[in-house]
PyMOL Python script that loads the backbone (N, CA, C, O; Angstrom):
from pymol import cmd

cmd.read_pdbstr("""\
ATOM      1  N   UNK A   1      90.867  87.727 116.600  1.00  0.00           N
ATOM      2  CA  UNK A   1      91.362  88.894 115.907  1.00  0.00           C
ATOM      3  C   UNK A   1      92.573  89.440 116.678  1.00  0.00           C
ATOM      4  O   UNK A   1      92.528  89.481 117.908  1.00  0.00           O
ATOM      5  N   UNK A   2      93.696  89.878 115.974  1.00  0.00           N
ATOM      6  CA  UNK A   2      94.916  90.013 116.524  1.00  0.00           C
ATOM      7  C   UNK A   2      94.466  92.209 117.112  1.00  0.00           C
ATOM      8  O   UNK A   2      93.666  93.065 116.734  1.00  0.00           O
ATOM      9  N   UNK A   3      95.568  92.118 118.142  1.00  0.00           N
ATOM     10  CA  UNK A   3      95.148  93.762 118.631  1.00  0.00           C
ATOM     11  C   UNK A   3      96.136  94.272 117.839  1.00  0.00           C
ATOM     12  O   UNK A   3      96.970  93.675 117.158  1.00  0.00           O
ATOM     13  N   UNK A   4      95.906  95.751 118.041  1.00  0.00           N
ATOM     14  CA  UNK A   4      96.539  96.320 117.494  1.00  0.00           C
ATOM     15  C   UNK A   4      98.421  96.686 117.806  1.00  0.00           C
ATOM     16  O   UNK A   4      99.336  97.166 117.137  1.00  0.00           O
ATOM     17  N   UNK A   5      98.268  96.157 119.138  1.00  0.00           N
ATOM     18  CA  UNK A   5      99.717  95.851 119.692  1.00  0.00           C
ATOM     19  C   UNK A   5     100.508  94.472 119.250  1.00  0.00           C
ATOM     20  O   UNK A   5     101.738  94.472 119.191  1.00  0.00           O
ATOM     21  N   UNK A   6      99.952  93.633 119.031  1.00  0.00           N
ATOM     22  CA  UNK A   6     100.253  92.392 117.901  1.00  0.00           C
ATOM     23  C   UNK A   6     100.429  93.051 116.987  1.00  0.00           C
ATOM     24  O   UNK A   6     101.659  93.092 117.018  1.00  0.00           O
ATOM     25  N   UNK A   7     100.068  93.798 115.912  1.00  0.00           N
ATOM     26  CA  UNK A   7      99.768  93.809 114.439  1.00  0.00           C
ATOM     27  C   UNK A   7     101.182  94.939 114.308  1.00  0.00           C
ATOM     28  O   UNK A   7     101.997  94.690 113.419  1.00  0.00           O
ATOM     29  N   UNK A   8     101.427  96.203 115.249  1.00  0.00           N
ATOM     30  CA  UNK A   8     102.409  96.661 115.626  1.00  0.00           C
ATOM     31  C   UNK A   8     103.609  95.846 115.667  1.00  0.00           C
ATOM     32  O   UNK A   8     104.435  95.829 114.754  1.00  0.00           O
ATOM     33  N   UNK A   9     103.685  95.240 116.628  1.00  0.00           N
ATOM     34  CA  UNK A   9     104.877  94.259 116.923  1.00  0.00           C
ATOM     35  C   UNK A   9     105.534  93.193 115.380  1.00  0.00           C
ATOM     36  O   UNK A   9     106.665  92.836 115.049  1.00  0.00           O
ATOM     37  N   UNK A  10     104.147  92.986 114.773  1.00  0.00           N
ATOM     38  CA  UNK A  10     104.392  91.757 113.801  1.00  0.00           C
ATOM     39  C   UNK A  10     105.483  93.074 112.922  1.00  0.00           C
ATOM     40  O   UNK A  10     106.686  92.868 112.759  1.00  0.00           O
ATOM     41  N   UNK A  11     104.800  94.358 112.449  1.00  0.00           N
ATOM     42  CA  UNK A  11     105.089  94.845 111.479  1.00  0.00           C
ATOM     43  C   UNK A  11     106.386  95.161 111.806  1.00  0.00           C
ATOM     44  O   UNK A  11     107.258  94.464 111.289  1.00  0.00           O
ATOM     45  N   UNK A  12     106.629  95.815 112.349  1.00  0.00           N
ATOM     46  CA  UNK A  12     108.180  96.156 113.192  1.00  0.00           C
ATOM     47  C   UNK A  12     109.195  95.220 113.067  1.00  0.00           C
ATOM     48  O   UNK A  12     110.318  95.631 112.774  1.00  0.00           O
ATOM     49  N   UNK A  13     109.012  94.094 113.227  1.00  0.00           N
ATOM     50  CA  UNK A  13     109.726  92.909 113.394  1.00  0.00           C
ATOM     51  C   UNK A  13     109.821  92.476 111.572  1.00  0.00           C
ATOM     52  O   UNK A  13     110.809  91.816 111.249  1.00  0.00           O
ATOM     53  N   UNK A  14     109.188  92.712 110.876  1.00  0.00           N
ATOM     54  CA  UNK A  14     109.050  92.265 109.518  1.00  0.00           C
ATOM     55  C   UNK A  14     109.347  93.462 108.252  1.00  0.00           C
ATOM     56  O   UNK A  14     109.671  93.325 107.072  1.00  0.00           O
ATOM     57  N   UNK A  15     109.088  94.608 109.053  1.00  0.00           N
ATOM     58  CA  UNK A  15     109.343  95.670 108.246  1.00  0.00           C
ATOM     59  C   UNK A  15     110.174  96.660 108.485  1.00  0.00           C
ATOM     60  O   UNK A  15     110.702  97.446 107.698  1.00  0.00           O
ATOM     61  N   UNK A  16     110.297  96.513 110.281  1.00  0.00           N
ATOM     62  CA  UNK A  16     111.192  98.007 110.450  1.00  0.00           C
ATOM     63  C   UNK A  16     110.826  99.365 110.725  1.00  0.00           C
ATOM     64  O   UNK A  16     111.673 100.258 110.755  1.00  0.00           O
ATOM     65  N   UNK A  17     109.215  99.627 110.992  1.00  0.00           N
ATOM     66  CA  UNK A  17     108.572 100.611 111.529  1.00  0.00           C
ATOM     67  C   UNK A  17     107.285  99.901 112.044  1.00  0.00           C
ATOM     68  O   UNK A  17     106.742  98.819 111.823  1.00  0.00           O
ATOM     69  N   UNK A  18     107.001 101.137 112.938  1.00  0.00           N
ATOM     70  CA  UNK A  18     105.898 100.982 113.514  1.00  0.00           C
ATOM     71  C   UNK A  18     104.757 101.596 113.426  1.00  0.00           C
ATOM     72  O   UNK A  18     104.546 102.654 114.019  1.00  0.00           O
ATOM     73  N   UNK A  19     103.720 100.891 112.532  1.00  0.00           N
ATOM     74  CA  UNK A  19     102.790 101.726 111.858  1.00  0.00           C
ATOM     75  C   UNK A  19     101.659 102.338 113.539  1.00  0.00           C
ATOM     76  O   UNK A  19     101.367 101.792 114.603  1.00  0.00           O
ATOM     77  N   UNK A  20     101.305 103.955 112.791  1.00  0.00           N
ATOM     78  CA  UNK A  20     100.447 104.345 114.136  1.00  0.00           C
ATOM     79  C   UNK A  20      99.117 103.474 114.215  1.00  0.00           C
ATOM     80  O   UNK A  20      98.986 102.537 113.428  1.00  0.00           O
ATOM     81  N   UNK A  21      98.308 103.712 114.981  1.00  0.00           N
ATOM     82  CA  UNK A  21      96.998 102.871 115.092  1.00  0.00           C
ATOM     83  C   UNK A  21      96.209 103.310 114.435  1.00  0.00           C
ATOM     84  O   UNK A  21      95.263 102.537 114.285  1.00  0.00           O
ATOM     85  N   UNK A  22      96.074 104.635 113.707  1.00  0.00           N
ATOM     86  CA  UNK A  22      94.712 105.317 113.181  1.00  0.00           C
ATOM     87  C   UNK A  22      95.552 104.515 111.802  1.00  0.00           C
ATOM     88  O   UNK A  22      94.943 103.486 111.512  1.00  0.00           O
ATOM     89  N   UNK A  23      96.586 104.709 111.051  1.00  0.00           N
ATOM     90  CA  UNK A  23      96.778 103.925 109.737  1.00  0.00           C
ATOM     91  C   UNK A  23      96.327 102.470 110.089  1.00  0.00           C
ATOM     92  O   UNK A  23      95.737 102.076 109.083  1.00  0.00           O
ATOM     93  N   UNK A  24      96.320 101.527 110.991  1.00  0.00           N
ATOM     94  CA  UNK A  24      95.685 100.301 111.298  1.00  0.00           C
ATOM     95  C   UNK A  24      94.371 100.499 111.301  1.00  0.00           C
ATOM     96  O   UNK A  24      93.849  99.723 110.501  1.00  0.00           O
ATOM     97  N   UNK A  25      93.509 101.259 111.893  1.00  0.00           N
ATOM     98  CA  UNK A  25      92.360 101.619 111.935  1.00  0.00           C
ATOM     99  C   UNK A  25      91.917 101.954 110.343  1.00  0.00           C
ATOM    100  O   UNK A  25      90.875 101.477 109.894  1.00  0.00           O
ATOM    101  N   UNK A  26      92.812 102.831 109.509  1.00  0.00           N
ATOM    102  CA  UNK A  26      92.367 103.104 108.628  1.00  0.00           C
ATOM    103  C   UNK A  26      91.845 101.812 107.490  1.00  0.00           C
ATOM    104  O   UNK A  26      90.738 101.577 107.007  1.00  0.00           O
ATOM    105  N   UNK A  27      93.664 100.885 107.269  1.00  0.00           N
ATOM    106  CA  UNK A  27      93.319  99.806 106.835  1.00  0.00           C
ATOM    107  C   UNK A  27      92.415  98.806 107.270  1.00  0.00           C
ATOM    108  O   UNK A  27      92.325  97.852 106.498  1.00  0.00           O
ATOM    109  N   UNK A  28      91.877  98.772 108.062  1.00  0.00           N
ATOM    110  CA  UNK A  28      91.010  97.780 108.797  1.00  0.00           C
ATOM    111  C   UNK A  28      89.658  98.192 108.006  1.00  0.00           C
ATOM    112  O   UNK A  28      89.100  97.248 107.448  1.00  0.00           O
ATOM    113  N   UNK A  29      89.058  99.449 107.878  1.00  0.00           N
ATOM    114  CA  UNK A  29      87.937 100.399 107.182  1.00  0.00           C
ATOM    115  C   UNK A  29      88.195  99.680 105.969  1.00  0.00           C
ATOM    116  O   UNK A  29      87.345  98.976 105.425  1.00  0.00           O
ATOM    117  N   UNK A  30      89.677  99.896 105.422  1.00  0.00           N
ATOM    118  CA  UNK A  30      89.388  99.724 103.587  1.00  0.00           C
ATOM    119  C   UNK A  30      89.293  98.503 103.346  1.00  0.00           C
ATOM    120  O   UNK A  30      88.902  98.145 102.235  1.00  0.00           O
ATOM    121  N   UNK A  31      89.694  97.391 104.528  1.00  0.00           N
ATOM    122  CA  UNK A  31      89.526  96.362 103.960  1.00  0.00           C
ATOM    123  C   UNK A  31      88.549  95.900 104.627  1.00  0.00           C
ATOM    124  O   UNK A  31      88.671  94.679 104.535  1.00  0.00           O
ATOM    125  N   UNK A  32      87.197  96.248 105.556  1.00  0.00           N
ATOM    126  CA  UNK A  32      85.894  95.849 105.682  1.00  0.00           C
ATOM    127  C   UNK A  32      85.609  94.808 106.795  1.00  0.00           C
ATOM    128  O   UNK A  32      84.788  93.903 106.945  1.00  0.00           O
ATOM    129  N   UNK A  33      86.961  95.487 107.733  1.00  0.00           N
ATOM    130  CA  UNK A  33      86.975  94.523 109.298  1.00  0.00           C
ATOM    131  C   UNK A  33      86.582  95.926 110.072  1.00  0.00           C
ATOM    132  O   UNK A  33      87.134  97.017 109.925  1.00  0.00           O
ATOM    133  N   UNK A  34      85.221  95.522 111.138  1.00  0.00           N
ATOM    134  CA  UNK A  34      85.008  96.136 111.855  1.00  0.00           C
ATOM    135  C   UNK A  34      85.903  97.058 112.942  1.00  0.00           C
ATOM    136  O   UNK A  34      86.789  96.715 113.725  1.00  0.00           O
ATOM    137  N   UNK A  35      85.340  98.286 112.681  1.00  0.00           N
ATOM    138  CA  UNK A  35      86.299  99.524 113.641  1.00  0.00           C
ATOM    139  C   UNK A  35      85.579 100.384 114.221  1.00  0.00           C
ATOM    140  O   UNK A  35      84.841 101.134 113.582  1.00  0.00           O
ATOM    141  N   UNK A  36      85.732 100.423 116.168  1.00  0.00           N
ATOM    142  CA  UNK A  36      84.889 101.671 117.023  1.00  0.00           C
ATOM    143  C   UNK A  36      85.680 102.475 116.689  1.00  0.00           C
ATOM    144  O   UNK A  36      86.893 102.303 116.568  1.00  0.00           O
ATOM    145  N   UNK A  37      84.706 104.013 116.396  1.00  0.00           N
ATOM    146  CA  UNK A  37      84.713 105.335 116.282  1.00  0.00           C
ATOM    147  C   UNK A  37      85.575 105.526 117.378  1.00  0.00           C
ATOM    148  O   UNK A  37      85.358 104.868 118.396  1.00  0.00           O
ATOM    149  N   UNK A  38      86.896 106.636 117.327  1.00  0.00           N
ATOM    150  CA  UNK A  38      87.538 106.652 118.024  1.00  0.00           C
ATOM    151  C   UNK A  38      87.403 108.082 118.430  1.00  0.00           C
ATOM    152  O   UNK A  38      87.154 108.847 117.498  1.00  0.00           O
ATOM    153  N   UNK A  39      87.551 108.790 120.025  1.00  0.00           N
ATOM    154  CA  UNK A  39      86.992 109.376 120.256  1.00  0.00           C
ATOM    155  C   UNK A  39      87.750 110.672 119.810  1.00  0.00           C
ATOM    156  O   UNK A  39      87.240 111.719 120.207  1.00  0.00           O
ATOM    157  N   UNK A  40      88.816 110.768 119.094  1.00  0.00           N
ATOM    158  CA  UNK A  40      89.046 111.682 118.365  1.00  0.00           C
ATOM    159  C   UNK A  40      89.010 112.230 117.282  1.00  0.00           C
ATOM    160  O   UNK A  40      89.687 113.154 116.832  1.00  0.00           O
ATOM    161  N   UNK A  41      87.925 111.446 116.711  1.00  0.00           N
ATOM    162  CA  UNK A  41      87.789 111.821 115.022  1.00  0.00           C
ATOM    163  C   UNK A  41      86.651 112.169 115.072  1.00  0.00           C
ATOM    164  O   UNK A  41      85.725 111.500 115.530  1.00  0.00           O
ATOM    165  N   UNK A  42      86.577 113.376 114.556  1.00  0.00           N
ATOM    166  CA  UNK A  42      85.278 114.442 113.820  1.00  0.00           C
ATOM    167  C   UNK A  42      84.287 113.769 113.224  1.00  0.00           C
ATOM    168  O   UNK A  42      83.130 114.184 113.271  1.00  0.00           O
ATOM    169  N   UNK A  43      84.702 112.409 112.458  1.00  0.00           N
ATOM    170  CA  UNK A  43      83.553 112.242 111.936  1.00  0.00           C
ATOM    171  C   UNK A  43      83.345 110.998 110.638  1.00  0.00           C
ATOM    172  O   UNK A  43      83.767 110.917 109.485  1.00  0.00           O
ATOM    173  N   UNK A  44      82.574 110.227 111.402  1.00  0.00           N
ATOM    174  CA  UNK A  44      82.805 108.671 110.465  1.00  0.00           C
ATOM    175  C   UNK A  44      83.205 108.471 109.123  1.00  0.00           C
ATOM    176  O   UNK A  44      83.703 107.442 108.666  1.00  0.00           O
ATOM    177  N   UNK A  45      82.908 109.720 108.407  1.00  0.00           N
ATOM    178  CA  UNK A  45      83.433 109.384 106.879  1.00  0.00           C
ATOM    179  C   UNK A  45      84.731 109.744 106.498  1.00  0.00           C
ATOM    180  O   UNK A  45      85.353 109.338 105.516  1.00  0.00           O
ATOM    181  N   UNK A  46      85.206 110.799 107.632  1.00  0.00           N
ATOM    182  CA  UNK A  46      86.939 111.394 107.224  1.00  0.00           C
ATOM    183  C   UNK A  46      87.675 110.775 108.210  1.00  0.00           C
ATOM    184  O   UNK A  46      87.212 110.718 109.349  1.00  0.00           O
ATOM    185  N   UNK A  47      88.847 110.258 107.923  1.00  0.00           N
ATOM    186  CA  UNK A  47      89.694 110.139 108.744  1.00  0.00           C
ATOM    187  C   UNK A  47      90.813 111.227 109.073  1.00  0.00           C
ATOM    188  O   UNK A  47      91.025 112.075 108.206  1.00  0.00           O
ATOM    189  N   UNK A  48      91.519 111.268 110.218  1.00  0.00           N
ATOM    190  CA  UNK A  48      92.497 112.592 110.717  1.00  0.00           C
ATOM    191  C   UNK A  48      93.644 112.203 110.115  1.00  0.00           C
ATOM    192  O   UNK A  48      94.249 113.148 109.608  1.00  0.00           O
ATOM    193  N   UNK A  49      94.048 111.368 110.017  1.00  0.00           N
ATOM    194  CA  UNK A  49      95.769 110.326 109.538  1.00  0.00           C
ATOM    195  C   UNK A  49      95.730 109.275 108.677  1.00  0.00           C
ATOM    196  O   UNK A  49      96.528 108.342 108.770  1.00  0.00           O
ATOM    197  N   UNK A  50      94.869 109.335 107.839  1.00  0.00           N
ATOM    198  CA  UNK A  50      94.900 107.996 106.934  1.00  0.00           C
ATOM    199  C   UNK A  50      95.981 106.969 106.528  1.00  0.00           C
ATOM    200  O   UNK A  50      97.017 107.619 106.389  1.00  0.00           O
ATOM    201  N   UNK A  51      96.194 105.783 106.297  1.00  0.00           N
ATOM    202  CA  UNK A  51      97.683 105.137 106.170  1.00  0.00           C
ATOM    203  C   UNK A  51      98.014 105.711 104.920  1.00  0.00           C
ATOM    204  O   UNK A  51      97.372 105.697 103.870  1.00  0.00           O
ATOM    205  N   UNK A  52      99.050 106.191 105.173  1.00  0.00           N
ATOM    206  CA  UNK A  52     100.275 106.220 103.679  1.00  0.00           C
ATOM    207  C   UNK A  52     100.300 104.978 102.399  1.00  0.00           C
ATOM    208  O   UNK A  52     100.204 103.752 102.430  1.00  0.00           O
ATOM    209  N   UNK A  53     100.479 105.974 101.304  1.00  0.00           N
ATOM    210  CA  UNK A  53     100.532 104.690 100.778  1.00  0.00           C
ATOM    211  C   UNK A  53     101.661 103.506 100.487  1.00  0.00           C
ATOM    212  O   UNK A  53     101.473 102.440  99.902  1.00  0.00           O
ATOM    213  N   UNK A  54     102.693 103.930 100.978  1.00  0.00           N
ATOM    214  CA  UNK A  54     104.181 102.960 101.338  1.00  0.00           C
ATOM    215  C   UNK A  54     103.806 102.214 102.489  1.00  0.00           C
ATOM    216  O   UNK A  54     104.517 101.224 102.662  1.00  0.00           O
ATOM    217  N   UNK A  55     102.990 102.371 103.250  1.00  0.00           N
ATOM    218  CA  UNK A  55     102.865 101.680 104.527  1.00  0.00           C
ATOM    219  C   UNK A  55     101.735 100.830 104.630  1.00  0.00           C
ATOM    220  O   UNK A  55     101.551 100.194 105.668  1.00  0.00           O
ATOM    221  N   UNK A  56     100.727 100.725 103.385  1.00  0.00           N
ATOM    222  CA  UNK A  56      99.773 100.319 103.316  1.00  0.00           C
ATOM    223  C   UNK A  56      99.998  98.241 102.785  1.00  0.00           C
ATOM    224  O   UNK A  56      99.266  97.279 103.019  1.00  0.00           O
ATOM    225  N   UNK A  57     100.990  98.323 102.231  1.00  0.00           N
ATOM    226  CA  UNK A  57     101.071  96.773 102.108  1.00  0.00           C
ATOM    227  C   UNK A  57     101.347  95.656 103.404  1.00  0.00           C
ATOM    228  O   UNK A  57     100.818  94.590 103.716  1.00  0.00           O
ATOM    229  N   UNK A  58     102.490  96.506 103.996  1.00  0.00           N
ATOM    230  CA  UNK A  58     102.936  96.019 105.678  1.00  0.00           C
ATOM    231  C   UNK A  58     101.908  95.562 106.523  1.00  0.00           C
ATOM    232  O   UNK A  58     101.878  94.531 107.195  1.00  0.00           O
ATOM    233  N   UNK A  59     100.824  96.714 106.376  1.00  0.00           N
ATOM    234  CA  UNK A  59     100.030  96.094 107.315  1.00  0.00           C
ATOM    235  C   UNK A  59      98.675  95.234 106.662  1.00  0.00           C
ATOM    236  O   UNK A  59      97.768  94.689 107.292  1.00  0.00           O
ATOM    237  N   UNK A  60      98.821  95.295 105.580  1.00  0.00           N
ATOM    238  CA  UNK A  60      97.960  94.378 104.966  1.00  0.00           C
ATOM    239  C   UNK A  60      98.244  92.811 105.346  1.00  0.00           C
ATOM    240  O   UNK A  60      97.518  91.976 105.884  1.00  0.00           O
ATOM    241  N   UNK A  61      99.203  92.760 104.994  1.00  0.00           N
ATOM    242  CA  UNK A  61     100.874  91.712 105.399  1.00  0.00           C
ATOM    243  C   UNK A  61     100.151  90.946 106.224  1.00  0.00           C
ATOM    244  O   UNK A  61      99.622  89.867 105.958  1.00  0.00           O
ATOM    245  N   UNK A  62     100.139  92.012 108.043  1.00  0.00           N
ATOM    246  CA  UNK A  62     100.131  91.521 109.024  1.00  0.00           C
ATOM    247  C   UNK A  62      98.672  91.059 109.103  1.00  0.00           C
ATOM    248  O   UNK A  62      98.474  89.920 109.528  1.00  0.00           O
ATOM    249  N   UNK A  63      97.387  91.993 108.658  1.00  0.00           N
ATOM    250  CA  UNK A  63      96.342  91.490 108.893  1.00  0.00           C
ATOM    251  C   UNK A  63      96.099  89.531 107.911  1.00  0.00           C
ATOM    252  O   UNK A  63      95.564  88.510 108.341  1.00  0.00           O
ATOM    253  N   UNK A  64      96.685  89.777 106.750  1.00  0.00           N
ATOM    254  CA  UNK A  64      96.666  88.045 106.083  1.00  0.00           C
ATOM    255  C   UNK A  64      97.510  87.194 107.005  1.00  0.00           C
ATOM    256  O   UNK A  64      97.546  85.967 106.922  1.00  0.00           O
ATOM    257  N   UNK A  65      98.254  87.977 107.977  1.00  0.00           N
ATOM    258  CA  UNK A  65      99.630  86.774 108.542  1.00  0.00           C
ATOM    259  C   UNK A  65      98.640  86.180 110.138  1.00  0.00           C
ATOM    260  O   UNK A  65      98.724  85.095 110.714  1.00  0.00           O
ATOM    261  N   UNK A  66      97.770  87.375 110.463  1.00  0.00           N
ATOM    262  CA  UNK A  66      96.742  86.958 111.832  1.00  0.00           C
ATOM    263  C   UNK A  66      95.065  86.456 111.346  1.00  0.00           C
ATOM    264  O   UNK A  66      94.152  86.295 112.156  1.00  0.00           O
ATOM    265  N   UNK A  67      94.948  86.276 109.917  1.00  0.00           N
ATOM    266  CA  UNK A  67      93.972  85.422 109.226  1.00  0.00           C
ATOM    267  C   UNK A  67      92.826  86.740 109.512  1.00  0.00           C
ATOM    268  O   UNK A  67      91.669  86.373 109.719  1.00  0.00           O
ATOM    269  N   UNK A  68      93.030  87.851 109.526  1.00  0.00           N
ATOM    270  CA  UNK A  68      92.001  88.966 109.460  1.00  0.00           C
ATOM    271  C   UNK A  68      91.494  89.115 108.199  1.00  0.00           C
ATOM    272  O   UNK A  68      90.529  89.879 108.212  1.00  0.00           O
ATOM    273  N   UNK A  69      91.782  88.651 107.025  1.00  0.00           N
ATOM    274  CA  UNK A  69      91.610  88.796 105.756  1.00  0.00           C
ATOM    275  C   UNK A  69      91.886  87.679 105.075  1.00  0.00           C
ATOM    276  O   UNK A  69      92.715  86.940 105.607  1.00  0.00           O
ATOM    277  N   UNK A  70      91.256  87.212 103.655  1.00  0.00           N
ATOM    278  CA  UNK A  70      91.549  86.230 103.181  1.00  0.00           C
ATOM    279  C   UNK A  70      92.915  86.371 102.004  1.00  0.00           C
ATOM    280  O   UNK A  70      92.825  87.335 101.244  1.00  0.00           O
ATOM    281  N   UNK A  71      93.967  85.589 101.863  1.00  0.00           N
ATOM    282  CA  UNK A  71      94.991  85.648 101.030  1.00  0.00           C
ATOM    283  C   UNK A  71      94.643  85.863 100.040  1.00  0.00           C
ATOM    284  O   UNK A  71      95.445  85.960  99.111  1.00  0.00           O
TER     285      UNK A  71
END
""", "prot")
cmd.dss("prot")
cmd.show_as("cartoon", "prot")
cmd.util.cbc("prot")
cmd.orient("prot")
């Protein structure tokens, strides 16, 4: 499984920003790849920063480009 400093780097390089980690974290939730509770969030069902939805394909992108998801 690629980190989140890979998945950063890929997107940047392919898209031109650098998505934060809680929108990685978030997409990782919607698409049903395991994620530790991070010690700043209130509370497993809400997230604080959810990914945008312009930013939400990019890193989809990167998770099919590191085989985290199936095409």
């Amino acid at each position: 499984m690629a980190s989140y400093d890979e998945i950063k780097d890929y997107v940047y390089e392919k898209y031109g920003f650098v998505p934060k980690s809680c929108w990685i974290a978030d997409m990782k939730d919607a698409c049903g790849i395991p994620v530790r509770m991070s010690a700043q969030r209130k509370s497993p069902e809400q997230r604080n920063y959810p990914c945008p939805q312009g930013k939400r394909q990019a890193i989809e992108d990167a998770f099919r480009h590191f085989h985290m998801i199936d095409e």
